[in-house]
C-alpha positions as CSV (number, residue, x, y, z in Angstrom):
1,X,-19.7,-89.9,-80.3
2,X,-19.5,-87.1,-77.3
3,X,-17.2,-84.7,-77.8
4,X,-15.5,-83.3,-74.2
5,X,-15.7,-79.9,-73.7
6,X,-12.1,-79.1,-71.9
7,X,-12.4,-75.3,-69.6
8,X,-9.2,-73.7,-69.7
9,X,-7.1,-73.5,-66.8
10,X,-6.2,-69.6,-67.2
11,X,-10.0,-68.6,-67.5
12,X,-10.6,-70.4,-63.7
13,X,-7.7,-68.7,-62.9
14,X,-9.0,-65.1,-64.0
15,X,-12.3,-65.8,-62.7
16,X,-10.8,-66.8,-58.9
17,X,-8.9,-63.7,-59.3
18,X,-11.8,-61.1,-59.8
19,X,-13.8,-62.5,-57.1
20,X,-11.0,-61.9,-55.2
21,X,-10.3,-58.1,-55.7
22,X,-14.2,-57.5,-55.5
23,X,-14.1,-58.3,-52.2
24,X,-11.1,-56.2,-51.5
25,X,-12.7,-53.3,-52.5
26,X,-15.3,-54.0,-50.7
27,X,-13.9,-54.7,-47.5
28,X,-12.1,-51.0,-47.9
29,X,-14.8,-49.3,-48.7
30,X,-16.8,-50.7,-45.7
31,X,-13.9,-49.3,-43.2
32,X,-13.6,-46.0,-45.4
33,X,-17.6,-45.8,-44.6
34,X,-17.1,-46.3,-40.8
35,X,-14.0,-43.5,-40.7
36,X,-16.4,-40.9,-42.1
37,X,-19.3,-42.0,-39.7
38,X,-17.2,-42.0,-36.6
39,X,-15.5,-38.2,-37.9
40,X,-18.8,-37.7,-38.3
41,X,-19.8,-38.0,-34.4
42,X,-17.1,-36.7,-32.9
43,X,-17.3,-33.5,-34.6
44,X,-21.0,-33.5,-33.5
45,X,-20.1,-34.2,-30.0
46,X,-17.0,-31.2,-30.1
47,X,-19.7,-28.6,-31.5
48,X,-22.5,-29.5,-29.4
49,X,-19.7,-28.9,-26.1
50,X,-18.4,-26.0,-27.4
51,X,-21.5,-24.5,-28.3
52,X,-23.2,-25.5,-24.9
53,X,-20.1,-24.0,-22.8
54,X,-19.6,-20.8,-25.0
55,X,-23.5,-19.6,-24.2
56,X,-23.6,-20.3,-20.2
57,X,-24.3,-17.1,-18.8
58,X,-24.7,-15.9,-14.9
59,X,-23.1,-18.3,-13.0
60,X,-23.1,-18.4,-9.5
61,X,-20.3,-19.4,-7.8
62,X,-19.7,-20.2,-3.6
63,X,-19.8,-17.3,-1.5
64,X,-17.9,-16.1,1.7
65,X,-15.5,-18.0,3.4
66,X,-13.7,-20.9,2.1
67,X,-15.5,-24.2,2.2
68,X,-19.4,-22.6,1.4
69,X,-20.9,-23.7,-1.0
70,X,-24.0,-21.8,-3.0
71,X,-26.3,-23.3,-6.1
72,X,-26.6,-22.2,-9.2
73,X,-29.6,-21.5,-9.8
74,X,-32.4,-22.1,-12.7
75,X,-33.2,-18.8,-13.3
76,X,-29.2,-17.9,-13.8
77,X,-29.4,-20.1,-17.0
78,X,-30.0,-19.1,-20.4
79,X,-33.2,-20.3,-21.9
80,X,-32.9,-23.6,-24.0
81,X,-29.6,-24.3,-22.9
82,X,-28.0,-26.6,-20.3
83,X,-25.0,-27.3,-17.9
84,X,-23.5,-30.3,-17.7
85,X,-23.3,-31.9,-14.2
86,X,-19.2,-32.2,-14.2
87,X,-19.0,-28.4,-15.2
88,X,-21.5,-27.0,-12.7
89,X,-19.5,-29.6,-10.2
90,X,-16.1,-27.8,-11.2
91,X,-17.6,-24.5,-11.1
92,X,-18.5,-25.1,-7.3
93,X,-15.6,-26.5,-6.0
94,X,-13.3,-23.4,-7.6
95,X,-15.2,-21.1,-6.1
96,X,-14.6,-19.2,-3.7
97,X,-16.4,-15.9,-3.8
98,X,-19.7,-15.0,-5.1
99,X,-19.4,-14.1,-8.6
100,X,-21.9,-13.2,-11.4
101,X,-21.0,-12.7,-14.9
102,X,-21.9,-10.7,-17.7
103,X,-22.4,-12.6,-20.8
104,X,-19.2,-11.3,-22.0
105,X,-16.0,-12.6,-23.5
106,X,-14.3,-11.1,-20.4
107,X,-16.7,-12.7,-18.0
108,X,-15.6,-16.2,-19.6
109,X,-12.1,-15.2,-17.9
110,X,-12.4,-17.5,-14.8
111,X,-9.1,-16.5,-14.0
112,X,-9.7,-13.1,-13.0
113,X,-13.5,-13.7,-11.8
114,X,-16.0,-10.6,-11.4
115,X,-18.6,-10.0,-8.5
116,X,-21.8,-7.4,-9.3
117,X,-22.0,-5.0,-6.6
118,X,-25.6,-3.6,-5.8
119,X,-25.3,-0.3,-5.5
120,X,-28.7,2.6,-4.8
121,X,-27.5,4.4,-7.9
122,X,-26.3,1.4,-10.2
123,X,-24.7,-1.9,-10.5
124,X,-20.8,-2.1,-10.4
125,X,-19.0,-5.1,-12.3
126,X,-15.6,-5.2,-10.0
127,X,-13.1,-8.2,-9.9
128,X,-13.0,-10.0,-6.9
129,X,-9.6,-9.2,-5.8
130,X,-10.1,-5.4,-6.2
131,X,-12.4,-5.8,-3.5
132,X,-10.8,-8.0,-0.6
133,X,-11.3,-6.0,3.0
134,X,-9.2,-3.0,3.8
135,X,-6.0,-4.6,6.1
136,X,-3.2,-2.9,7.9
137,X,-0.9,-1.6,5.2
138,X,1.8,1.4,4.9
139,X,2.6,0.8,1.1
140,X,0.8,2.8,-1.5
141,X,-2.7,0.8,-3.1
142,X,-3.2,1.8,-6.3
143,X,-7.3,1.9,-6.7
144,X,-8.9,1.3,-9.7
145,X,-11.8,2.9,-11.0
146,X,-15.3,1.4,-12.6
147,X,-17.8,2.5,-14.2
148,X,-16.7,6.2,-13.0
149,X,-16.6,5.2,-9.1
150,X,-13.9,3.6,-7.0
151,X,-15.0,0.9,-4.4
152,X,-13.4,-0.1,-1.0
153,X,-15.1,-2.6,1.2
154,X,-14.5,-2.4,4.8
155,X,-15.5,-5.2,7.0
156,X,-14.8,-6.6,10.8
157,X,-15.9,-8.6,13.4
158,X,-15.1,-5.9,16.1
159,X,-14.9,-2.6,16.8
160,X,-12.4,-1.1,15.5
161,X,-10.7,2.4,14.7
162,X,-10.2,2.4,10.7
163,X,-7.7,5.4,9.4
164,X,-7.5,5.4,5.9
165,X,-5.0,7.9,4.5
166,X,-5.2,8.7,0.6
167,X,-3.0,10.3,-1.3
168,X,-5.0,13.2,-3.0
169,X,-7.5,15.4,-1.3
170,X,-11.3,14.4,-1.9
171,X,-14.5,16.2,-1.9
172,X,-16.6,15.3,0.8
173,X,-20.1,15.5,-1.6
174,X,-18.2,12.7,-3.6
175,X,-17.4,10.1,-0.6
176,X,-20.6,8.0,0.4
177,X,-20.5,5.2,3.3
178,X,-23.3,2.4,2.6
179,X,-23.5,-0.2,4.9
180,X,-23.0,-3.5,3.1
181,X,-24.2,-7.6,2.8
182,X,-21.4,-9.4,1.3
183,X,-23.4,-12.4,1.1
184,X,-25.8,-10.2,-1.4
185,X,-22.8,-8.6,-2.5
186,X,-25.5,-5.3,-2.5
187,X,-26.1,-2.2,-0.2
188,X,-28.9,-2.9,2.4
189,X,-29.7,0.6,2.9
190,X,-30.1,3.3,-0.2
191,X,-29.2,6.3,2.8
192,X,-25.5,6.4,3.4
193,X,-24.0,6.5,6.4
194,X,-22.7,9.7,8.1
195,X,-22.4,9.1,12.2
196,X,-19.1,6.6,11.7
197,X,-17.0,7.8,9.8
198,X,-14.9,11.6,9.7
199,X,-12.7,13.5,7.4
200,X,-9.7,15.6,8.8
201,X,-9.4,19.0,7.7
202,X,-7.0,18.5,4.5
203,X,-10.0,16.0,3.6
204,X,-7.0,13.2,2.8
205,X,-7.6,11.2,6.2
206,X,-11.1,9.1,7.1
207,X,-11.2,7.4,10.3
208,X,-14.3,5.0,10.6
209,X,-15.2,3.5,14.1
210,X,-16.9,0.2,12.9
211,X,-19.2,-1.4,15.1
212,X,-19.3,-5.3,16.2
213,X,-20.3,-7.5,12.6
214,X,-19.4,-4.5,11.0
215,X,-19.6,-4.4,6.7
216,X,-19.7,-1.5,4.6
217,X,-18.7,-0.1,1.3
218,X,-17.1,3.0,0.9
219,X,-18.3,4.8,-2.8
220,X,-16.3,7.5,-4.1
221,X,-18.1,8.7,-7.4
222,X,-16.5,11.2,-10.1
223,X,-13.5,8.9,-10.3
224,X,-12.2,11.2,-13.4
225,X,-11.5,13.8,-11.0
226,X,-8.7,11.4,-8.6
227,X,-6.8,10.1,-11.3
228,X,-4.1,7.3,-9.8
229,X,-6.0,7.5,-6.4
230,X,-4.4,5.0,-3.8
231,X,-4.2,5.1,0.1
232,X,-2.9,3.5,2.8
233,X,-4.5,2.4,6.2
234,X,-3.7,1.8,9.9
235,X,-6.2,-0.3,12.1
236,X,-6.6,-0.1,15.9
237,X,-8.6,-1.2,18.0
238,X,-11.6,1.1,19.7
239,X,-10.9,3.0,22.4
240,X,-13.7,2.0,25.2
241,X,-15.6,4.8,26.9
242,X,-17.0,5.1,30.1
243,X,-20.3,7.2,31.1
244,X,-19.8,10.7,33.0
245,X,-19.6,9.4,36.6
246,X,-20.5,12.2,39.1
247,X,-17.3,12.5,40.6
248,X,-14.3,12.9,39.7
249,X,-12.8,10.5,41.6
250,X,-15.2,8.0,40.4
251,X,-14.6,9.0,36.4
252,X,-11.0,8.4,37.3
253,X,-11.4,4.8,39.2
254,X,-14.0,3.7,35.8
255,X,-11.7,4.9,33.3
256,X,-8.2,3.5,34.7
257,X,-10.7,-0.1,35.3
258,X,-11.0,0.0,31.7
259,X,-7.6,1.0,29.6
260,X,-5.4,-2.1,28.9
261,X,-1.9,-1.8,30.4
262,X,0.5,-0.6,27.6
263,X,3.4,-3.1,27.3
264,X,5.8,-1.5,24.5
265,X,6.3,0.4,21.8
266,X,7.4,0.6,18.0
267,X,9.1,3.1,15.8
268,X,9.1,3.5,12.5
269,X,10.9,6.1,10.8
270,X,9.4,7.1,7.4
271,X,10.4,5.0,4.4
272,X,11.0,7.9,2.0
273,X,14.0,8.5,4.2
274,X,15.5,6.1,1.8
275,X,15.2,8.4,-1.1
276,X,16.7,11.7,1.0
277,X,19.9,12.9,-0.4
278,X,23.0,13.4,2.0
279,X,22.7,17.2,1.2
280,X,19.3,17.9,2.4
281,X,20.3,15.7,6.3
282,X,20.4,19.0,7.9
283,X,16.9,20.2,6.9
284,X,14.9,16.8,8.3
285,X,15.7,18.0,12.0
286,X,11.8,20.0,11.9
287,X,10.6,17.4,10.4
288,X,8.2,14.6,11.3
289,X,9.8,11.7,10.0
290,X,8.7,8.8,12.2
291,X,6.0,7.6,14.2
292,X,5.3,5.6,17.3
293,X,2.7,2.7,17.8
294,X,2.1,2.1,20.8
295,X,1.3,-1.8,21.6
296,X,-1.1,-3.3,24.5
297,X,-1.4,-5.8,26.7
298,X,-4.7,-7.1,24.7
299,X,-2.5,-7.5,21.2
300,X,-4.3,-4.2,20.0
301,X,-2.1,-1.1,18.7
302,X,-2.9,2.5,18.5
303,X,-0.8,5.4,16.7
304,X,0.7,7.7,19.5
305,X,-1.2,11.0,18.8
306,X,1.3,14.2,20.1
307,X,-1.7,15.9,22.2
308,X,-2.5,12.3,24.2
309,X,-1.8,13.9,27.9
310,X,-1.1,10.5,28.9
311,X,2.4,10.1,27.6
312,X,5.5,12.0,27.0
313,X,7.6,11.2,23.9
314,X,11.3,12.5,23.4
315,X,13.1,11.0,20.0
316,X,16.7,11.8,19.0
317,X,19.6,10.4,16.2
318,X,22.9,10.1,15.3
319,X,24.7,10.2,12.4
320,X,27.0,7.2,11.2
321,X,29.4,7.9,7.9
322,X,31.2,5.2,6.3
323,X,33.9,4.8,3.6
324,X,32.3,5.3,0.8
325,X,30.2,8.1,2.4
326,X,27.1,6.1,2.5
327,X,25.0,7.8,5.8
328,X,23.3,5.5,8.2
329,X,20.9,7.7,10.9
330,X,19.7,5.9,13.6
331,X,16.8,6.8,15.8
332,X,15.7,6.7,19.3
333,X,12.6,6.9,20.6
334,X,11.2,6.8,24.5
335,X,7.9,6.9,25.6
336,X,7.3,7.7,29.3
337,X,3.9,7.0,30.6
338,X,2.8,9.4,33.2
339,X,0.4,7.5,35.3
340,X,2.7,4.8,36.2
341,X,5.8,6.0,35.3
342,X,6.8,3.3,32.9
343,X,9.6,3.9,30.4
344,X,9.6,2.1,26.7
345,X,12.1,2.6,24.1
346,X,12.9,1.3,20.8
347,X,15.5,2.2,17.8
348,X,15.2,2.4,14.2
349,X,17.8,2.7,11.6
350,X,17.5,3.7,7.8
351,X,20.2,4.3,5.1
352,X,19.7,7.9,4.0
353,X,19.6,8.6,0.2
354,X,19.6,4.3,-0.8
355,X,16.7,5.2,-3.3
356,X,16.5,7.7,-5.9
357,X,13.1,9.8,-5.1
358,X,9.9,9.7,-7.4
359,X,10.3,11.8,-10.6
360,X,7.5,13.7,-11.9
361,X,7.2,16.6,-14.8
362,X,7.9,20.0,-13.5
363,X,4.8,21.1,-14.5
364,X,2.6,18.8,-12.3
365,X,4.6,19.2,-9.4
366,X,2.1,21.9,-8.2
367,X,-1.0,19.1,-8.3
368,X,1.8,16.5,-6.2
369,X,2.1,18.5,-3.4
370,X,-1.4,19.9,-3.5
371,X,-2.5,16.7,-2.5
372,X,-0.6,16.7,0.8
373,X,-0.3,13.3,1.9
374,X,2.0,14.1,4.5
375,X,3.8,17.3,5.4
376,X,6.8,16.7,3.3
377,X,8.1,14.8,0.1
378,X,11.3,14.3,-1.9
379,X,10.4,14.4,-5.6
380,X,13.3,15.2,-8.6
381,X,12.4,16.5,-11.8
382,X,14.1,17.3,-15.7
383,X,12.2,20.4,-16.7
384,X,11.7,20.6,-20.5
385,X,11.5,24.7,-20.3
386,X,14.2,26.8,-18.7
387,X,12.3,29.9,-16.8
388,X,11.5,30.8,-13.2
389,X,8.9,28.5,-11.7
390,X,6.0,29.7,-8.7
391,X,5.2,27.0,-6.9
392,X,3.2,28.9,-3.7
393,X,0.1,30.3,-5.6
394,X,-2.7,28.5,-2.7
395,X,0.2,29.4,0.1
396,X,0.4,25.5,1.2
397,X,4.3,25.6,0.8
398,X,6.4,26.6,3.5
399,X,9.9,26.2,2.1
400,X,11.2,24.2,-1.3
401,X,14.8,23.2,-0.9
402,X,16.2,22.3,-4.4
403,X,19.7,21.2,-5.6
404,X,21.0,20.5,-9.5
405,X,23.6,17.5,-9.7
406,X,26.0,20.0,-9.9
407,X,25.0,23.0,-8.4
408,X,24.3,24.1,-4.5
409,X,21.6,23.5,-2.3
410,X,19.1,26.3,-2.2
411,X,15.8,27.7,-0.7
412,X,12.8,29.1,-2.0
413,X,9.7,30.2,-0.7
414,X,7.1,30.8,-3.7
415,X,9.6,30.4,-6.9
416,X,12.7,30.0,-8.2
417,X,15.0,29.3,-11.6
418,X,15.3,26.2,-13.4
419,X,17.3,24.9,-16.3
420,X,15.3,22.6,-19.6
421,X,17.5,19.6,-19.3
422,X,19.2,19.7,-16.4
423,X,17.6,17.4,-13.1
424,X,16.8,18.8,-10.0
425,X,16.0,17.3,-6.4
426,X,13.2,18.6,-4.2
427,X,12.4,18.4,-0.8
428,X,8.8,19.9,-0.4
429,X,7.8,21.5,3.1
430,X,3.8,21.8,3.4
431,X,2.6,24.7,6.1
């Protein structure tokens, strides 16, 4: 007789149960696996960008005006390592000057981009806007030096009358005029350039007559020597000249063909006016305080110069005092010129003593006016050592007039007596 063998319903049950959590774990350790693997690449993928980008070097980006376009080049590119198409493609379309980069962490800055300027005795690293083309300006531009030298580029279409006025003396062996390619962004000729440009006799003022297509770069070496040089700059159109005629009458005819009818004129009255106290009014009357453009029929605008034969300038003011003893002087020019007998005018006002003047330390104040930029200033001062102070020792002062807050207006000639503490205004008068 067989005996049945009976299976027990709780081992099936166990058995189902295992199987069951085997393949749980499997199942989670399969997606655990593909996590890892897909961490895996991306952090592949992030180093090999990162590492690509970081060790680019010499990039070229488009040149000139806006809209060119330039390459970069092979030979620009590291060895062994690549650009990617969208990053070059980027790199082009932001551009907008030539650039070239030193493998740097600065030069990564695309923000502030740097161009290489070729140069006979070196190569200059300067950022692009630190060397835009001298314009028209009568506010103070702070340069900035590099690699010992301060840059300015000069560049025009036409000819034209540059006057560049900076703020401290210079020494002529230090100045050099190169003509320029800004599309090489390098000096095309190692000889500098003497028969275009001229220095006045304070050495402070350079007028430059450029020529049609006209690109230069003006070097100015020993940059330790014109600490916190700046300048400012008027541009004017060439004069024209005729050839000797021989007559007289002939030279005349030729020379009146070619002058441009002179259609008005523009004052403007100097802007450190502003900074002029009430108390030193009466001592601005010898002063040059304003000048006179005088504007063309052709758009083009030329500095009236005193000794021009051609015109005769007369200029007064007047006074105008309100409540609160605020001073308002208001100018009048009128320009008379002699060969047709035209009369032009204009009038300029200015709020006397609106601005407090520069302060400087006592004790540079001799260095300040050495450098002359005009034939006056208003400076004020806190002297830290009480004592009697020579200011005349290279006889380029005339008169210093000097007032305390609370003391009287006086005059000096070569020195006078100062209080530590105490702060003084100055109005400087150069010979």
């Amino acid at each position: 007789m067989e005996v049945p063998i009976i299976i027990s319903d709780e081992n099936n049950k166990s058995e189902i149960s295992s199987r069951k959590k085997l393949k749980n774990r499997l199942t989670t350790g399969t997606f655990a696996l593909l996590i890892a693997l897909l961490a895996v690449v991306s952090a592949t993928y992030a180093w090999y960008v990162y590492n690509t980008g970081r060790h680019t070097t010499k990039v070229r980006m488009a040149a000139g005006a806006v809209g060119e376009v330039s390459e970069i080049a092979p030979e620009d590119i590291s060895d062994g390592e690549d650009v990617g198409s969208q990053e070059a493609e980027e790199i082009l379309n932001d551009g907008e000057t030539s650039v070239e980069q030193p493998d740097s962490a600065d030069a990564s800055d695309t923000s502030n981009p740097q161009v290489e300027i070729v140069l006979p005795q070196k190569n200059v690293f300067i950022p692009v806007s630190e060397f835009l083309p001298v314009q028209e300006r009568e506010e103070l531009l702070s340069l900035i030096s590099h690699d010992e030298v301060y840059l300015v580029h000069i560049r025009d279409d036409s000819e034209m009358q540059y006057s560049i006025f900076f703020n401290q003396a210079l020494e002529q062996k230090d100045v050099c005029l190169y003509r320029f390619d800004s599309e090489e962004n390098k000096v095309v000729d190692a000889d500098s350039v003497q028969d275009v440009m001229s220095f006045d006799e304070n050495n402070r003022t350079l007028v430059l007559n450029t020529k049609d297509s006209s690109d230069y770069v003006l070097v100015i070496s020993n940059a330790e020597k014109y600490k916190e040089l700046g300048y400012t700059a008027s541009i004017a159109a060439a004069q024209q000249q005729t050839e000797p005629s021989e007559t007289g009458e002939e030279e005349t005819e030729n020379k009146a063909a070619t002058e441009v009818a002179l259609t008005s004129v523009i004052l403007k009255p100097d802007s450190e006016l502003e900074t002029v106290p009430v108390a030193f009014l009466e001592y601005l009357s010898d002063l040059d305080v304003c000048s006179v453009t005088l504007v063309y029929a052709d758009g083009s605008e030329k500095m009236l110069d005193k000794e021009d034969g051609r015109y005769e300038c007369s200029a007064e003011h007047a006074d105008e005092e309100d409540a609160e003893g605020t001073v308002r002087r208001t100018y009048h020019v009128v320009v008379k010129e002699l060969a047709t007998g035209a009369v032009f005018e204009d009038t300029e006002s200015v709020e006397i003593g609106r601005k407090d003047p520069v302060e400087i330390k006592t004790e540079d104040m001799t260095t300040v006016m050495l450098e002359g930029r005009k034939k006056w200033m208003m400076v004020q001062s806190v002297p830290d050592v009480s004592g009697r102070y020579a200011m005349n020792c290279d006889k380029g002062i005339e008169k210093i007039y000097y007032v305390s807050d609370d003391g009287d207006l006086t005059c000096a000639e070569d020195s006078f007596q100062l209080q530590a503490g105490e702060k003084y205004t100055f109005l400087i008068k150069l010979q």
